[in-house]
N, C-alpha and C positions, 0 to 999 in steps of 0.2 A: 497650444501644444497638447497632442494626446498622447496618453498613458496606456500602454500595452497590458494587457491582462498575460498573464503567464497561466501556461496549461496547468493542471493542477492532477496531479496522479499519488495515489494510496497505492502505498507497494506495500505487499504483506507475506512474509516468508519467516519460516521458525529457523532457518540454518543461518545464522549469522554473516557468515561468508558472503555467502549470497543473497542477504538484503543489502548489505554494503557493497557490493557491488552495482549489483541493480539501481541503487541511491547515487552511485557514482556518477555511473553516466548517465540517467539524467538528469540531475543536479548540472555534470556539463552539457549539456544540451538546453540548458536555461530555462528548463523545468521545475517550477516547484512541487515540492515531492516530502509528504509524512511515509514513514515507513514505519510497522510493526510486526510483533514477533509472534501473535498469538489472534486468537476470532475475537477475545473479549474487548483488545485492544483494538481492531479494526471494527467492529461494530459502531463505539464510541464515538473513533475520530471521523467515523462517515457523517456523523451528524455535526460534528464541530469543525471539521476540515471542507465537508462539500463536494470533494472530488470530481471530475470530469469524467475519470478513468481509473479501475482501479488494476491491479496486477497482483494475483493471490496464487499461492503455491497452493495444488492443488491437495497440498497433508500437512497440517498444525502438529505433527506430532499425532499418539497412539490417545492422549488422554484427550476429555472433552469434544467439542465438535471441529473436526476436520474443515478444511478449505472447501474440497468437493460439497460438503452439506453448509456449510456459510454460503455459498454462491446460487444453489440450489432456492433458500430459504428467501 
């Protein structure tokens, strides 16, 4: 019997709404999926999570480093 790996995607958005959304579908889509709200926190789980894939809004909010320069970097 083999064991299917499941995709693995970092969703990263500061507006709530929309990382819960985002997480939704695909969570239904049979994707495993960390989601965070901030750069500090997606920095972190890329090294402890792994990801395949990640999906970042491209503005953390006005303070700290923004998405555009997390993705940059």
């Amino acid at each position: 019997m083999s064991i299917a790996l499941k995709e693995r995607i970092l969703g990263g958005e500061d507006e709530e709404f929309t990382l819960n959304l985002l997480k939704e579908v695909l969570v239904n889509a049979n994707i495993q999926v960390e989601s965070v709200n901030n750069v500090a926190d997606a920095l972190e789980r890329v090294g402890l999570f792994d990801p395949q894939t990640m999906i970042v809004g491209l503005n953390f909010g006005v303070a700290g480093l923004g998405g555009g320069r997390f993705i940059a970097s």
